[in-house]
N, C-alpha and C positions, 0 to 999 in steps of 0.2 A: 504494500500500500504506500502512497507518495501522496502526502498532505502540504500542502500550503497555504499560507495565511499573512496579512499583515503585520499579525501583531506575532511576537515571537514569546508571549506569555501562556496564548494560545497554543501555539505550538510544543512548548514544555507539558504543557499537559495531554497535548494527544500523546507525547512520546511516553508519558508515565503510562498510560491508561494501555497502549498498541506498541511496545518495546519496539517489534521490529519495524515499523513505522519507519518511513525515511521523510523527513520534516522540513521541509524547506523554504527559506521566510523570503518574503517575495515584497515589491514596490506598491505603492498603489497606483506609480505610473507606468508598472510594466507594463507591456502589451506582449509578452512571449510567456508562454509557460515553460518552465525550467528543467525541462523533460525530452528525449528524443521523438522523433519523428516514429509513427504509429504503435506507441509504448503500453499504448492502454486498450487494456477492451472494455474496460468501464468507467464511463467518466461521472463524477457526483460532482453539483455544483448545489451546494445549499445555502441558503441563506443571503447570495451575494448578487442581487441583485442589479446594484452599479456594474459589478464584474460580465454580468451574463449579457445586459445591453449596450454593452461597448462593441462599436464596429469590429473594433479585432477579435474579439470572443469566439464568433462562430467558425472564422476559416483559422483561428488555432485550435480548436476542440478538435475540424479534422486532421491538422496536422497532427496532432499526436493519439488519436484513437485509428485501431485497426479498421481494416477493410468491414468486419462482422461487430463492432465494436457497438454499445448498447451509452448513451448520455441518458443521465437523469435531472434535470435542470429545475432550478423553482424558479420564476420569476412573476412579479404581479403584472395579472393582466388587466389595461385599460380599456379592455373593456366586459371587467365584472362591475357586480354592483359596487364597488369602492371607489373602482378605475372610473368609471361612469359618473360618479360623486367629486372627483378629484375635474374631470375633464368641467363638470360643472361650476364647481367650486370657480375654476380657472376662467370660465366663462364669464364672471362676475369679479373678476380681478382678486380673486381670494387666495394665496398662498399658504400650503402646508410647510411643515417644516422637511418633510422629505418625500414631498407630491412628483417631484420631477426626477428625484433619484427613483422613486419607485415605479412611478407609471410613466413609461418612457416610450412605451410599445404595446399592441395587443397580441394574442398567441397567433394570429393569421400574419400577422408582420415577420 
């Protein structure tokens, strides 16, 4: 398994929890994952929303997942009921504190 993360406190604890873990602290201006070319046949991206709607995201997931390779991704979609709420919000010049980190995109985009 090959975790990465900002924060490197973060990453101390996955190492305690997954010993053989290989833990590797990354930018929040990278735009390369710190991995060879099709390394993975499963990629988890949780919680990381800014990360997963950044232009580079999606053609480095295939640079490093296999040909039969499986992504599991969370990101919010704009257009559930919150995204919809947020899009509105915006409509009326209202700003959330993380409306544009969060809903950046919908699942058809």
């Amino acid at each position: 398994m090959t975790c990465t993360d900002v924060s490197q406190e973060s990453l101390n604890i996955c190492k305690q929890k997954i010993p053989d873990a290989s833990c590797i602290k990354v930018e929040p201006a990278d735009t390369v994952l710190p991995v060879n070319k099709e390394e993975f046949d499963l990629l988890l991206c949780i919680e990381v929303a800014p990360v997963i709607q950044e232009d580079w995201f999606i053609e480095e997931a295939y640079r490093v997942m296999t040909k039969d390779s499986t992504a599991v991704l969370m990101c919010w979609n704009r257009l559930s009921l919150r995204g919809l709420f947020v899009l509105l919000k915006d409509s009326f010049g209202i700003k959330g504190k993380h409306d544009e980190a969060y809903y950046k995109r919908s699942y058809p985009e």
